[in-house]
Structure formats: C-alpha cells, structure tokens
C-alpha positions as CSV (number, residue, x, y, z in Angstrom):
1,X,56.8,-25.9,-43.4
2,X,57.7,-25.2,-39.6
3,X,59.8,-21.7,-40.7
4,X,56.8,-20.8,-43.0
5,X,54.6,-21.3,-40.1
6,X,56.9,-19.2,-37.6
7,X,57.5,-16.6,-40.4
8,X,53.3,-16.4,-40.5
9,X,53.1,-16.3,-37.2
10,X,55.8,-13.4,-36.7
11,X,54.0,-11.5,-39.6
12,X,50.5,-11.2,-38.1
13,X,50.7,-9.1,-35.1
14,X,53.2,-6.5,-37.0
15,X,50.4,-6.9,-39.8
16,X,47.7,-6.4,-36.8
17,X,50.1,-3.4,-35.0
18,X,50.5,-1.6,-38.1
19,X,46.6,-1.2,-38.2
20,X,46.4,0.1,-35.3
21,X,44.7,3.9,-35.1
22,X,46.4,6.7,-33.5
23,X,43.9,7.1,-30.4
24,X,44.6,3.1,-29.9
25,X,48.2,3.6,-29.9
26,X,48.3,7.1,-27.7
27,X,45.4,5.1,-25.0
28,X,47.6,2.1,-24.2
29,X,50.4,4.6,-23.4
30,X,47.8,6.0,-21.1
31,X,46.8,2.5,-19.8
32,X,50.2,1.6,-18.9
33,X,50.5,5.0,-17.1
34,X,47.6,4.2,-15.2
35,X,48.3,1.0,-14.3
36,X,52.2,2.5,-13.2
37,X,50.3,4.9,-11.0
38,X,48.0,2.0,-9.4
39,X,51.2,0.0,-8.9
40,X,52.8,3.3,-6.9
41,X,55.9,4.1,-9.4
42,X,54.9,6.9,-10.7
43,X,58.8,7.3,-12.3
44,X,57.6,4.8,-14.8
45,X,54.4,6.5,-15.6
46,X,55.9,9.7,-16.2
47,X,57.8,7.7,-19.8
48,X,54.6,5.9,-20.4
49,X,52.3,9.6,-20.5
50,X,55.4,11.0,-22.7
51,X,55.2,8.0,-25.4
52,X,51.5,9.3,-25.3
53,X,52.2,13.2,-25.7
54,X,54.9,12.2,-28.4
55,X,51.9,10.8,-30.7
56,X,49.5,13.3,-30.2
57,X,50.9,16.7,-28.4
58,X,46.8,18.0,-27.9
59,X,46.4,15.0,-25.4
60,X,45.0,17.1,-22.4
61,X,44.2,14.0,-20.1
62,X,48.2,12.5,-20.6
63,X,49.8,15.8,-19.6
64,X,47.0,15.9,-16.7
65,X,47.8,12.7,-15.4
66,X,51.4,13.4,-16.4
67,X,51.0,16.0,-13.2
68,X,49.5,13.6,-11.2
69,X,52.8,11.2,-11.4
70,X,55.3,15.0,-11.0
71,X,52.6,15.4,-7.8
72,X,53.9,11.8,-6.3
73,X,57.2,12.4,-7.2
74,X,56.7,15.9,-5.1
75,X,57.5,17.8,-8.2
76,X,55.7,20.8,-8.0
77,X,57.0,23.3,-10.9
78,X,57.1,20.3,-13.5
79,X,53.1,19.3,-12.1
80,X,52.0,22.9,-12.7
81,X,53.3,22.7,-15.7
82,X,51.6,19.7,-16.9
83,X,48.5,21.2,-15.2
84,X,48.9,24.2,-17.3
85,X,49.4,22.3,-20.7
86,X,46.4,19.6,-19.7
87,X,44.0,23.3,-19.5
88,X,45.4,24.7,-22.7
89,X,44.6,21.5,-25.0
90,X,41.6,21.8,-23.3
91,X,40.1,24.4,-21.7
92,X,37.5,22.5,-19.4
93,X,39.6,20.4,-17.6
94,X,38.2,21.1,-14.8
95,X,40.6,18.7,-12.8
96,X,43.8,20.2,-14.2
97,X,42.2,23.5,-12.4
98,X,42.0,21.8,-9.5
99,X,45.0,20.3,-9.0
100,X,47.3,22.7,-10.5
101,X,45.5,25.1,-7.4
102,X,46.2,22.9,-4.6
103,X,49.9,22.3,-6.2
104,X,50.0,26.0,-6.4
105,X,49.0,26.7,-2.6
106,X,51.9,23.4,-1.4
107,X,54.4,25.8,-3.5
108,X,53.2,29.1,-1.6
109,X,52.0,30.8,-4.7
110,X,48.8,31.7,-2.8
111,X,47.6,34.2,-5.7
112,X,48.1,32.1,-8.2
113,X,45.9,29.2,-6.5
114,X,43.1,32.1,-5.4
115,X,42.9,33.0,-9.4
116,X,42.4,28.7,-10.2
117,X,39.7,29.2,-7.1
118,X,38.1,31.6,-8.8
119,X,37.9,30.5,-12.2
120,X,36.3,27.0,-10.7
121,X,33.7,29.0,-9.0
122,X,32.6,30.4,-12.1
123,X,32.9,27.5,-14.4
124,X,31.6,24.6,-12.0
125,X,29.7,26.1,-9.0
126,X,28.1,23.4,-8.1
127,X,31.0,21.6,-7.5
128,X,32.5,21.3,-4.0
129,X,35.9,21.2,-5.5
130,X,35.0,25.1,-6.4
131,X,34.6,26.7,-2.9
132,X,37.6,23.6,-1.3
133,X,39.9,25.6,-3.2
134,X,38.8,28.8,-2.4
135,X,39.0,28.2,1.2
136,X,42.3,26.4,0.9
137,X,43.1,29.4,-0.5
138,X,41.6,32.0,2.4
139,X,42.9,30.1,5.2
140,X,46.7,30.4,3.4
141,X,45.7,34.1,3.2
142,X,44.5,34.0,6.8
143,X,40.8,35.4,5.7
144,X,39.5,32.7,7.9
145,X,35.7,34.5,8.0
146,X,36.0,33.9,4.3
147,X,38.0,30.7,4.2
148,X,35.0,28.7,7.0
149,X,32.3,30.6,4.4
150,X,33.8,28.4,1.6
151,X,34.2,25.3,3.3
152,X,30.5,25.7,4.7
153,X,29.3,26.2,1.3
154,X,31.4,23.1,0.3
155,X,29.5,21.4,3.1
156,X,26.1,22.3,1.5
157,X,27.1,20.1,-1.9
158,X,29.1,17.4,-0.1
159,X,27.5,16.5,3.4
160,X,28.9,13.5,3.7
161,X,32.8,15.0,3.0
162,X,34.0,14.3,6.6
163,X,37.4,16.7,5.5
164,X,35.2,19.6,4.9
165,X,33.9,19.7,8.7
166,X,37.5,19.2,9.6
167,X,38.5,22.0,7.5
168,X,35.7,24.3,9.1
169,X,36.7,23.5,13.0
170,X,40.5,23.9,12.0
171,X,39.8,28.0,11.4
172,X,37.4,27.8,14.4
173,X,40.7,26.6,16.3
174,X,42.9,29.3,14.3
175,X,40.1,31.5,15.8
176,X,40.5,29.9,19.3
177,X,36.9,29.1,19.0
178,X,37.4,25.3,20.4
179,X,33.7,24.4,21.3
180,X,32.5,24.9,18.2
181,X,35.6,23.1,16.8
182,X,34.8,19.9,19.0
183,X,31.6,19.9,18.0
184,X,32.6,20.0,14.1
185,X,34.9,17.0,15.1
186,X,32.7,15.3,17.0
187,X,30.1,15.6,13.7
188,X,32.9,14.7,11.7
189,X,34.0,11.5,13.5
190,X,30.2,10.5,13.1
191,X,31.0,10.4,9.6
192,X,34.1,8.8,9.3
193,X,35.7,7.9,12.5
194,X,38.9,7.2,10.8
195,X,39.8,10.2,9.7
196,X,43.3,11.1,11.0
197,X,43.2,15.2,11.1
198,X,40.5,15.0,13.0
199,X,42.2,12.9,15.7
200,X,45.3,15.4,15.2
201,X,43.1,18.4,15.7
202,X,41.7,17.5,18.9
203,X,45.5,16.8,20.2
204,X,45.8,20.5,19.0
205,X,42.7,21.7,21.0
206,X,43.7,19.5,24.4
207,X,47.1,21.0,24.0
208,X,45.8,24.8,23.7
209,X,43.6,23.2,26.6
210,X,46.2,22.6,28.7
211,X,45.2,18.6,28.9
212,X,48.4,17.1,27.6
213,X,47.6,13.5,28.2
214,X,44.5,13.9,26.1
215,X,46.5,15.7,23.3
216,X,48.4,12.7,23.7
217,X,45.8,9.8,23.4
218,X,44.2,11.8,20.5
219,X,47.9,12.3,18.3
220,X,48.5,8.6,19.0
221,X,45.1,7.8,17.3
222,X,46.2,9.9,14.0
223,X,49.6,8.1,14.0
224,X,47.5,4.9,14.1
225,X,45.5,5.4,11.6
226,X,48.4,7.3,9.3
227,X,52.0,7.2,10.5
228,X,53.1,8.6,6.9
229,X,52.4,12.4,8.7
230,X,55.3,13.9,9.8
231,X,53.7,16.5,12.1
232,X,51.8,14.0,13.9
233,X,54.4,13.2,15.1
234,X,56.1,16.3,15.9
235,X,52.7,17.3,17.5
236,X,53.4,14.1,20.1
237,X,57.1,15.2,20.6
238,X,55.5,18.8,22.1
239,X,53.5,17.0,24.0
240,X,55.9,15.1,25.4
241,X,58.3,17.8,26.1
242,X,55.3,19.3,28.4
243,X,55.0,15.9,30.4
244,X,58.0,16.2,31.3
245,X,59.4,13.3,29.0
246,X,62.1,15.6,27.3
247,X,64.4,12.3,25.9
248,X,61.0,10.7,24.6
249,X,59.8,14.0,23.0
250,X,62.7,15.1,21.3
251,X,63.2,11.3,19.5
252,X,59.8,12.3,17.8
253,X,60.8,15.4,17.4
254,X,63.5,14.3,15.4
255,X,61.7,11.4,13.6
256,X,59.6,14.3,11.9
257,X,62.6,16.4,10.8
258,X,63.9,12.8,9.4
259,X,60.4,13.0,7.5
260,X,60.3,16.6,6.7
261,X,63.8,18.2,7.2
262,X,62.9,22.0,6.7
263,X,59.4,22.2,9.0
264,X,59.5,25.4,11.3
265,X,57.6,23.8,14.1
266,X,59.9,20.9,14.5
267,X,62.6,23.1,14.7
268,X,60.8,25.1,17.1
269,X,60.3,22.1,19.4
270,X,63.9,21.3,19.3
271,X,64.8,24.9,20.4
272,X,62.0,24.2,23.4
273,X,63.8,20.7,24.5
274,X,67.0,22.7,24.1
275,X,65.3,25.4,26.6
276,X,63.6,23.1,29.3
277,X,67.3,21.1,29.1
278,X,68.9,24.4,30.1
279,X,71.2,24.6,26.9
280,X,71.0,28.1,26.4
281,X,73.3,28.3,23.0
282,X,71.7,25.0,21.5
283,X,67.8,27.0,22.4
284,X,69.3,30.3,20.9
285,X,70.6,28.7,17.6
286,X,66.8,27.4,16.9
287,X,64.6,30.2,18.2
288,X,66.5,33.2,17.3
289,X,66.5,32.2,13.7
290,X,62.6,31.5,13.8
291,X,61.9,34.7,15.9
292,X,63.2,36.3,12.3
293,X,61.9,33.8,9.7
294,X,58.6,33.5,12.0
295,X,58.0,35.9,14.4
296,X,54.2,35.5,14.9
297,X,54.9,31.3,15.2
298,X,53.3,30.4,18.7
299,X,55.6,30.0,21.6
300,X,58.7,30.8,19.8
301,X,58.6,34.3,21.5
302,X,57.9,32.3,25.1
303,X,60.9,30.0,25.0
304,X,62.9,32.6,23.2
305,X,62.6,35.1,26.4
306,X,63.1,31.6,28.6
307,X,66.4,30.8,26.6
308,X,68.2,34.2,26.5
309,X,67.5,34.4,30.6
310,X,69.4,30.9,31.0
C-alpha cells in the first residue's frame, strides 16, 4: 500500500506538468530570470530567458530582458542583439528601443543610437525616454544647443526627473556657462539631494573655478553616496594633484584605472603627476600618446608643453 501510495504521489505532478500550456511553461522561464536579475546574477538569467526563447522563438519580452542580463554582464554587441530580436517579434517594444539606444551610444555607435532617438520621438513623443535619447545622443555628437533642447523638453514631461536638470547644466558646463549650471544643480539637489552626478558636477565646476578644496568636498559627496564610479574618483585624484598632494592623488588615480583600465582622463592625470614629479619620460609616455588619440582632451596640451621643457 505504501509503494502504491508513493507511486501515486510521483505520478501527479508529472500528470499536472504535462498539462501545463506553453505560455505557463515559457513564463516561469521568465520568472526565474527575473528573480536571477533581482538576486544580481545575471549569468544565471541569461539560461533561464534561453529555456524561454527555446519554447517559443517570437517571445519579444525574453530576448528583451535577455539584453538586460548581456547589459549587467557589460555585453554590449550580444545586448544589441537581443534588443534587436526583442523589436522584431515585436515591433512596439518601445523599451527594446530604448535600451538598445543607450547600449548603442556606451559602444560609440552614435548614429546608430540617433536613428533609435528618432524612431522613439515619432512613435512615443510623449514620452521622456524619447527626447533622453535624443540628447544623449546630441551631447555624444557635441550638438549641445540641440542636445540641452532635448533634455529641456524631457523636463517638460518629467519635472520631477532630478537626472534631466543634471543633464541640462552638464552642456551648460561643456559650454562653460557655470551660473546657469549651479543653478540647474542647485534645482536639482532640491529634488533629490542624493543624486551623485550632481555632487560630481559641481567638483567639475569648482575645479574649472579654480576652488580645489570645494571640488574636493563636493567629489567626496558623490563617492559617498556611490563609490561604484570610477571617475569620481579619478576626478578627486586631479584634485589632489593640484593641492599639492601628488602621493595621495595619484593612489586615486590609480584606484580608477583599477576600475576602468582603458579611461583617457585617468591616464591623463597620471602623465600630470608624472609632470609636476619632474619625470619627464614617465609624463611623455602618457601625454604624447593622448595628444594623438585626443588632442582636443583638456590640459593634455598644457602638461604636454610642461613635460617636453623638463
């Protein structure tokens, strides 16, 4: 009686499973995706949205949040392409758009993201999202009239976007317009005074400012409130390095290249520490490459002229 009541037992949920519809199989792939993503391992999400693709190859939403896991795995090509299929199946995915723009402009492919801009203009203009992109999108192109246009408009749907006013006073600073930046950030802290980028802009401004202990306080703010940021803290090194605290600076310096190996800037400030240290072949080896790779980069072309005259 016991095995017939085991066998019973063992018989009902393959009984129950073999019922089971094809959008109930193809969702709890999903689920457990989700629930992957939620628990930050996004490498076990990525087998959990295939299991899903592999019932039902039109599933738009598991190939878009198929993306989102290649996005937290910094995967870039492989999220596009997700992006791409997620748009196909369906053709209003209107999120798919949007983050297969933004993963667009972190590759460089600045065309490709304006034509996503674009298309979400015209299909949901009343969404924010729509004129974000586009002046993601201007500002990579360095249309900044057009770029602080777009993010004003986003604005208009979104007032209470604190991001949005920091993207407007960051082209005001690209413009070296840094009253009406402040007064963006000051609008924006109002909103949400935890907002790191804001804190990291106004080290920016102080530093163009010439007030290097207030670029200071402000960049220790934005570690504190996110120390994942690798140019905050490359942003603290310079400052450092023009306080005269050269040892100090540089070990930030090199905590961001430990963060993000290939960022020009860092490399920059280590060709400036090499240059105030009066290691002339050290400065050379990291300015003279940039002066190539990025000529128009602010300061290389100072401590490049201060380097070769060591």
């Amino acid at each position: 009686m016991k095995n017939l009541i085991s066998k019973i037992l063992l018989f009902i949920p393959i009984l129950w499973m073999g019922c089971d519809s094809l959008e109930d199989k193809k969702g709890r792939f999903l689920l457990k995706g989700n629930k992957k993503m939620e628990e930050k391992d996004p490498k076990t999400a990525l087998g959990f949205y295939e299991e899903a693709i592999a019932l039902d190859s039109n599933f738009s939403d598991a190939y878009y949040n198929k993306g989102m896991a290649h996005l937290q795995l910094n995967q870039l090509e492989p999220a596009i392409q997700d992006f791409s299929k997620a748009i196909q199946k369906n053709p209003k995915a209107v999120d798919a758009v949007f983050q297969r723009g933004l993963a667009y402009l972190d590759l460089g492919a600045n065309y490709n993201a304006k034509e996503d801009a674009s298309r979400m203009v015209s299909e949901s203009p009343s969404d924010w999202r729509s004129y974000f992109l586009v002046g993601l999108t201007e500002e990579k192109l360095k249309n900044y009239p057009s770029a602080l246009q777009s993010f004003q408009k986003a604005s208009e749907l979104a007032p209470k976007n604190s991001d949005l006013l920091v993207n407007q006073a960051t082209i005001y600073f690209y413009q070296k317009e840094y009253v009406a930046a402040m007064n963006l950030l000051e609008k924006a802290e109002g909103i949400n005074p935890l907002e790191p980028n804001l804190h990291n802009l106004r080290s920016m401004i102080y530093f163009e400012e010439k007030n290097y202990q207030g670029a200071v306080q402000a960049v220790e703010k934005a570690i504190t409130l996110d120390n994942r940021q690798a140019y905050f803290y490359n942003n603290h090194g310079l400052y450092l390095l023009y306080l005269n605290q050269l040892e100090e600076g540089l070990t930030l310096i090199n905590q961001s290249l430990a963060m993000d190996s290939k960022n020009p800037f860092a490399l920059r400030n280590k060709g400036i520490y090499y240059t105030l240290t009066g290691d002339k072949v050290s400065a050379l080896s990291y300015l003279e490459e940039l002066s190539v790779s990025h000529p128009d980069m602010d300061l290389v072309k100072e401590y490049l002229a201060k380097a070769r005259a060591l």
